[in-house]
C-alpha positions in Angstrom: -9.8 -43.9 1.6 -7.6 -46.4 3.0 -4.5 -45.7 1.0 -5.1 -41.4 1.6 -5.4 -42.0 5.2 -2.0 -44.0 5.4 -0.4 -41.2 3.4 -1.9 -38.4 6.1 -0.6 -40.8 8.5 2.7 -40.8 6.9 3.2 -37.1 5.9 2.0 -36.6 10.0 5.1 -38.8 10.8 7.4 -36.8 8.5 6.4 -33.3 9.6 7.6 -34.2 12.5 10.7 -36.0 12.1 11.3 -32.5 10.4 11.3 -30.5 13.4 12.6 -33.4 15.7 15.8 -33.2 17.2 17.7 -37.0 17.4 16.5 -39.3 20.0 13.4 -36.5 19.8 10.0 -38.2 20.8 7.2 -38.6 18.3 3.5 -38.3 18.7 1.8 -41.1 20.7 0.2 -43.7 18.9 -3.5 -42.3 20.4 -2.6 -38.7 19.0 -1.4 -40.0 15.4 -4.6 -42.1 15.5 -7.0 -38.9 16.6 -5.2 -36.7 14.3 -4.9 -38.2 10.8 -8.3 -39.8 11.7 -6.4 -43.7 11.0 -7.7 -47.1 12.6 -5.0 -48.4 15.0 -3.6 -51.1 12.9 -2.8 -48.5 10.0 -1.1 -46.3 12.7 0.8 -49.4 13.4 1.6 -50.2 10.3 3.4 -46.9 9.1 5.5 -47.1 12.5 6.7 -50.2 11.9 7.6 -49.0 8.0 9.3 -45.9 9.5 11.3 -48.5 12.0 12.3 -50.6 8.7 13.6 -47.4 7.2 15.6 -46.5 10.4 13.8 -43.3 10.7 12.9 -44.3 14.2 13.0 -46.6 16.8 10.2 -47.6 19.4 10.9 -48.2 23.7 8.7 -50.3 25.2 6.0 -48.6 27.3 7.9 -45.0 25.9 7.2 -44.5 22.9 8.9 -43.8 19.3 12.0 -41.6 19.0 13.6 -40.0 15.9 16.9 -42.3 15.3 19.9 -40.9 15.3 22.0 -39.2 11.9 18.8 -38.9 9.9 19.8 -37.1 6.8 17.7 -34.5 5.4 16.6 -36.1 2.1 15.0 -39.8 4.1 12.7 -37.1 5.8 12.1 -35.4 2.1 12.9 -35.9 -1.2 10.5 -33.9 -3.5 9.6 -30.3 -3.2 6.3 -29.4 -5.0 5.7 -25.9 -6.4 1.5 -25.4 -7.0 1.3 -22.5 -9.4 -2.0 -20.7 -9.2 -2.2 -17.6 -11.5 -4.4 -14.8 -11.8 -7.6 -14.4 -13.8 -5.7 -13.2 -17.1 -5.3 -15.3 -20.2 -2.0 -13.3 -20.0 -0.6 -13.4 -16.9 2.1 -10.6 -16.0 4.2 -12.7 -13.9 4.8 -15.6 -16.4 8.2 -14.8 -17.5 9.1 -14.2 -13.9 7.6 -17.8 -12.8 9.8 -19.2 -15.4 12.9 -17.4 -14.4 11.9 -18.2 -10.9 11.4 -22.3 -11.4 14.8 -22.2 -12.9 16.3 -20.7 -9.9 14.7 -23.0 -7.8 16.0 -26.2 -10.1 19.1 -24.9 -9.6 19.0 -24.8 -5.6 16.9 -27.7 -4.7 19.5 -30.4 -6.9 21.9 -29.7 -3.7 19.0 -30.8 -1.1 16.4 -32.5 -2.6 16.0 -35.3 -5.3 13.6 -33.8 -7.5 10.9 -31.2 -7.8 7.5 -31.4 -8.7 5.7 -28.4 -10.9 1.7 -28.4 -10.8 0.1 -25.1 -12.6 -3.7 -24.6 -11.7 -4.9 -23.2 -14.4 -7.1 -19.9 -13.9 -9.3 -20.9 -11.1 -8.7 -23.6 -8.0 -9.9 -26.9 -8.6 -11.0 -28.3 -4.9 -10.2 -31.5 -6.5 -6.8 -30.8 -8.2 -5.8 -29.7 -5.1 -6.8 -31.9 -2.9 -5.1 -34.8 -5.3 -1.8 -32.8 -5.0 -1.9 -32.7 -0.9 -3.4 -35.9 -0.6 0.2 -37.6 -2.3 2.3 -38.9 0.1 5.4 -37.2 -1.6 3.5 -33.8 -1.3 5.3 -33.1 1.9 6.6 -29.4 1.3 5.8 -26.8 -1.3 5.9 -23.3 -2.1 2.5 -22.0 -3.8 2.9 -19.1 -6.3 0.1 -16.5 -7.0 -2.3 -18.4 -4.5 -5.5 -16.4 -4.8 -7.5 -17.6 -1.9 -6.9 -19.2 1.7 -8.8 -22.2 0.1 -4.9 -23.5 -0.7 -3.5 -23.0 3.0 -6.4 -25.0 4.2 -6.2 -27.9 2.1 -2.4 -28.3 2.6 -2.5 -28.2 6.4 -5.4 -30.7 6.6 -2.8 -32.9 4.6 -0.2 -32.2 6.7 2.1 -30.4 3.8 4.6 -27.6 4.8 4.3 -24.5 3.0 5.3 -21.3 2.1 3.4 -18.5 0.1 5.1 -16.5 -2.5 3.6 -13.6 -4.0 -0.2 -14.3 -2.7 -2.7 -12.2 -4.6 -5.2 -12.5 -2.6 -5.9 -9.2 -0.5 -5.0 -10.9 2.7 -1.9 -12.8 3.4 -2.0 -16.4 4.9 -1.5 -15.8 8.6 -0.6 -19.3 9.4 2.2 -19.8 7.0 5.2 -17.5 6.0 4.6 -15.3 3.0 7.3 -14.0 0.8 6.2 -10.9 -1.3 7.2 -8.0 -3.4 7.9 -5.3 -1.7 5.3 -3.0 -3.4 6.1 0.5 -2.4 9.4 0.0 -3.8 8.7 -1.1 -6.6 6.6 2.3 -7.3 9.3 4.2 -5.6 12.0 3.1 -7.5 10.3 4.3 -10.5 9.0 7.6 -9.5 12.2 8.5 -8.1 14.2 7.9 -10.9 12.0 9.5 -12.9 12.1 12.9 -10.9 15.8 12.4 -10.8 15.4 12.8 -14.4 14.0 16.1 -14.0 9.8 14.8 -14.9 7.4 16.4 -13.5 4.1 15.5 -15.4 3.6 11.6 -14.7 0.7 8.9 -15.9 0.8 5.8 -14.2 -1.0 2.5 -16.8 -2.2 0.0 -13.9 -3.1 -3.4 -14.7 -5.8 -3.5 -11.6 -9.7 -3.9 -13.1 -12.2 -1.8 -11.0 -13.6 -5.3 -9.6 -10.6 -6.5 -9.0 -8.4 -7.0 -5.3 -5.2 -8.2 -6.3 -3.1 -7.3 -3.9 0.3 -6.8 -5.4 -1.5 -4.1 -8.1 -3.6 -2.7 -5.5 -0.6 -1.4 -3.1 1.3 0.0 -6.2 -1.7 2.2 -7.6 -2.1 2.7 -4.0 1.7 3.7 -3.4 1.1 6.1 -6.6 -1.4 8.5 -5.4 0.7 8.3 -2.1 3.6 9.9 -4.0 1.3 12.1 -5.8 0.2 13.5 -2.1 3.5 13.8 -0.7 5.9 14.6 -3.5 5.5 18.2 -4.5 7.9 17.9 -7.6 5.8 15.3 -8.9 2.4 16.5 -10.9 -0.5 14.0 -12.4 -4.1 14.3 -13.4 -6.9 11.9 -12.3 -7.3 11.1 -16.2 -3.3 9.8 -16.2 -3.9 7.4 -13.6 -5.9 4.7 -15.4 -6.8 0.8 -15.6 -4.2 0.5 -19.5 -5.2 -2.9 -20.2 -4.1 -6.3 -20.9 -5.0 -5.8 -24.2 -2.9 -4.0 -27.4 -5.9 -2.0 -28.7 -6.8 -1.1 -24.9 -3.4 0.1 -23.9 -3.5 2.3 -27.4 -6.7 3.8 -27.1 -6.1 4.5 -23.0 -2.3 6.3 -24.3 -5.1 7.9 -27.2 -6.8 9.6 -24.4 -4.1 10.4 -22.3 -2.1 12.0 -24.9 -4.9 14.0 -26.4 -5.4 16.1 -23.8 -4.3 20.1 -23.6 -1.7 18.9 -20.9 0.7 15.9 -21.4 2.9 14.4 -19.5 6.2 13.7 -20.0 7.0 10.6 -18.7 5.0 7.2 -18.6 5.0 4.4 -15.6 3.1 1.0 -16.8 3.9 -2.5 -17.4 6.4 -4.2 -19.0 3.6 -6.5 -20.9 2.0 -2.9 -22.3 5.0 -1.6 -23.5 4.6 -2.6 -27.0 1.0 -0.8 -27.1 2.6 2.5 -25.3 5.4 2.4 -27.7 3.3 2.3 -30.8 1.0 4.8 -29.4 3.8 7.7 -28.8 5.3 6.6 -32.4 1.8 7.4 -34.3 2.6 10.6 -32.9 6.5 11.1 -33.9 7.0 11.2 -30.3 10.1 8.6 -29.4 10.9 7.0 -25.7 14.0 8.1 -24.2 14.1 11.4 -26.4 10.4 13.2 -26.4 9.3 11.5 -23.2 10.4 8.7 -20.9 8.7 5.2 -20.7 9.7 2.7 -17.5 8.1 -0.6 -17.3 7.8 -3.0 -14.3 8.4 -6.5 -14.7 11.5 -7.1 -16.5 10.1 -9.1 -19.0 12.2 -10.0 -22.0 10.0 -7.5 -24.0 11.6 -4.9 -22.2 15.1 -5.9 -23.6 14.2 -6.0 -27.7 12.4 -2.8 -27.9 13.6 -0.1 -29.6 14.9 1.6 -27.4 15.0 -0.6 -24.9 12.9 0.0 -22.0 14.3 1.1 -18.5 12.4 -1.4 -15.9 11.5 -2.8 -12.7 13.6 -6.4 -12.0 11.3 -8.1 -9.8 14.5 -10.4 -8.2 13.6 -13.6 -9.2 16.9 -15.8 -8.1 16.7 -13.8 -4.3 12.7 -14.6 -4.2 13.9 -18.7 -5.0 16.6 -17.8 -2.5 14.2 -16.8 0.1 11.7 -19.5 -0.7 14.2 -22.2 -0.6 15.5 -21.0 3.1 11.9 -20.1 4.3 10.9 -24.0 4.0 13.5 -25.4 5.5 13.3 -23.2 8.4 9.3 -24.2 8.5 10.2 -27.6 7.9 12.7 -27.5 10.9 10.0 -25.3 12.7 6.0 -25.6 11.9 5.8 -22.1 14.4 8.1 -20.4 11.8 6.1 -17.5 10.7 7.2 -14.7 8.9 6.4 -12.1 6.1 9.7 -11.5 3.8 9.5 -8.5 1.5 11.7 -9.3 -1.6 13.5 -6.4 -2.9 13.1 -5.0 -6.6 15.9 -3.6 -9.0 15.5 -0.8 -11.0 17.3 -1.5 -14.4 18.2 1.4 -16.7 17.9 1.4 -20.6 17.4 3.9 -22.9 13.8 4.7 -22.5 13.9 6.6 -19.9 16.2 10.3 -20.3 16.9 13.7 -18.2 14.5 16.2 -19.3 14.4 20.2 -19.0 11.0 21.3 -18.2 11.9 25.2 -19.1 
């Protein structure tokens, strides 16, 4: 307990170098003391070590101040990304995640030393967690996927500056900046290119179980039968809007159904990760993407590219989002107020699975 309550006590002192100005003043030694809950003598201690590092200097009977010049990587030198992922052994946003940690390789080598990758595996580990915060070099960190406000509360206790990307959890973090998909777009990228096409008849393949509040699925499905309200060109059933599965033989029998009614649609919205299953489905029927009907996916997943034909999709922007991120905790790190919500913007990326089409 003695070693985690110097590190609070030292991640306290660096959170506020952070937002100091030079010759700013630092918390009194009684309010470092009450807050990271530290005898006196440890208190002591870690100014005097922040004194040796010529991070700050102390007046007598004043107080400590931020010394002058301080560069940016004696205040941090690690960035932590805590990836928490949904419930699914096969997690839609896997291939973006990876995209997205290279991005963020790539930006932090000009202003920090290194970066730390922890992946929670399907559920939050109290414990895990609370090992990651605890750290002394856990000082700033983005969290990806974070399902719960468990994570928010854990890292401020520990004094750690962070951002949320992408939360799924059905409420965003409302004391920390949260960086997310803008969700209507995505949808309405798809449906409009779709009508542009000249499709009428659409089925939208969700990835959103009926128990299930994601947040990211929720508002698409939801920004689907928005478009089915208040687009008159476009035309859907209830039985085309349906839960396609994160499994092959789900997806297929789902497109079965679909397809076997008396009216079918001619174009198909789902995920990138069930375009294999949607493909295979349409072929068992000599129907062929991007000639009988048109297929657009959502994701940009590599599948996407080495289909035959390859399948028209939904880039989910991975460099802007580690672009955003990047900026968004260095503005909280120069600000703990900083609070914003940042809506990244999608692509819409056209192959050959998607094709005009004459309805008369």
């Amino acid at each position: 307990m003695v070693v985690r309550s110097r590190e609070k006590a030292e991640k306290y002192l660096y959170q506020h170098l952070g937002t100091l100005k030079e010759g700013g003043r630092l918390p009194s030694l009684r309010k470092i003391i009450n807050e990271c809950k530290v005898s006196q003598l440890v208190a002591q201690d870690v100014l005097k070590e922040f004194e040796k590092k010529e991070l700050i200097y102390s007046v007598n009977r004043r107080g400590y101040f931020k010394c002058d010049c301080v560069e940016p990587d004696k205040v941090l030198d690690e960035l932590d990304l805590i990836y928490c992922p949904g419930t699914h052994d096969r997690e839609p946003m896997f291939d973006f995640h990876g995209s997205f940690s290279h991005f963020i390789g790539m930006m932090c080598g000009k202003r920090w030393l290194s970066v730390r990758m922890h992946f929670l595996e399907n559920h939050l580990n109290d414990d895990n967690l609370n090992r990651i915060a605890e750290s002394s070099k856990c000082r700033a960190c983005i969290v990806i996927s974070s399902p719960s406000q468990k994570v928010g509360e854990i890292l401020r206790k520990n004094f750690v500056s962070y951002v949320n990307l992408f939360p799924n959890s059905d409420k965003l973090d409302e004391h920390s900046t949260n960086i997310v998909i803008d969700n209507d777009e995505v949808v309405e990228l798809q449906v409009e290119h779709l009508l542009s096409l000249g499709h009428r008849k659409i089925a939208y393949l969700h990835l959103l179980r009926a128990e299930e509040t994601i947040r990211d699925l929720q508002m698409r499905r939801e920004c689907f039968f928005k478009c089915a309200l208040e687009k008159d060109q476009l035309q859907t059933r209830p039985d085309w809007i349906q839960f396609g599965g994160y499994d092959s033989e789900d997806t297929m029998q789902v497109m079965d159904q679909i397809l076997s009614g008396k009216e079918k649609p001619t174009a198909i919205i789902c995920s990138d990760l069930q375009l294999p299953a949607v493909y295979r489905s349409l072929e068992s029927r000599g129907i062929i993407p991007g000639k009988n009907i048109s297929v657009i996916g959502e994701n940009n997943l590599g599948i996407s590219r080495v289909l035959y034909p390859s399948a028209s999709t939904i880039d989910m922007a991975a460099e802007d989002a580690a672009h955003q991120a990047i900026n968004a905790i260095e503005r909280v790190l120069a600000d703990s107020s900083y609070r914003e919500t940042i809506h990244i913007k999608p692509k819409l990326v056209i192959r050959e699975s998607t094709s005009t089409f004459n309805d008369s």
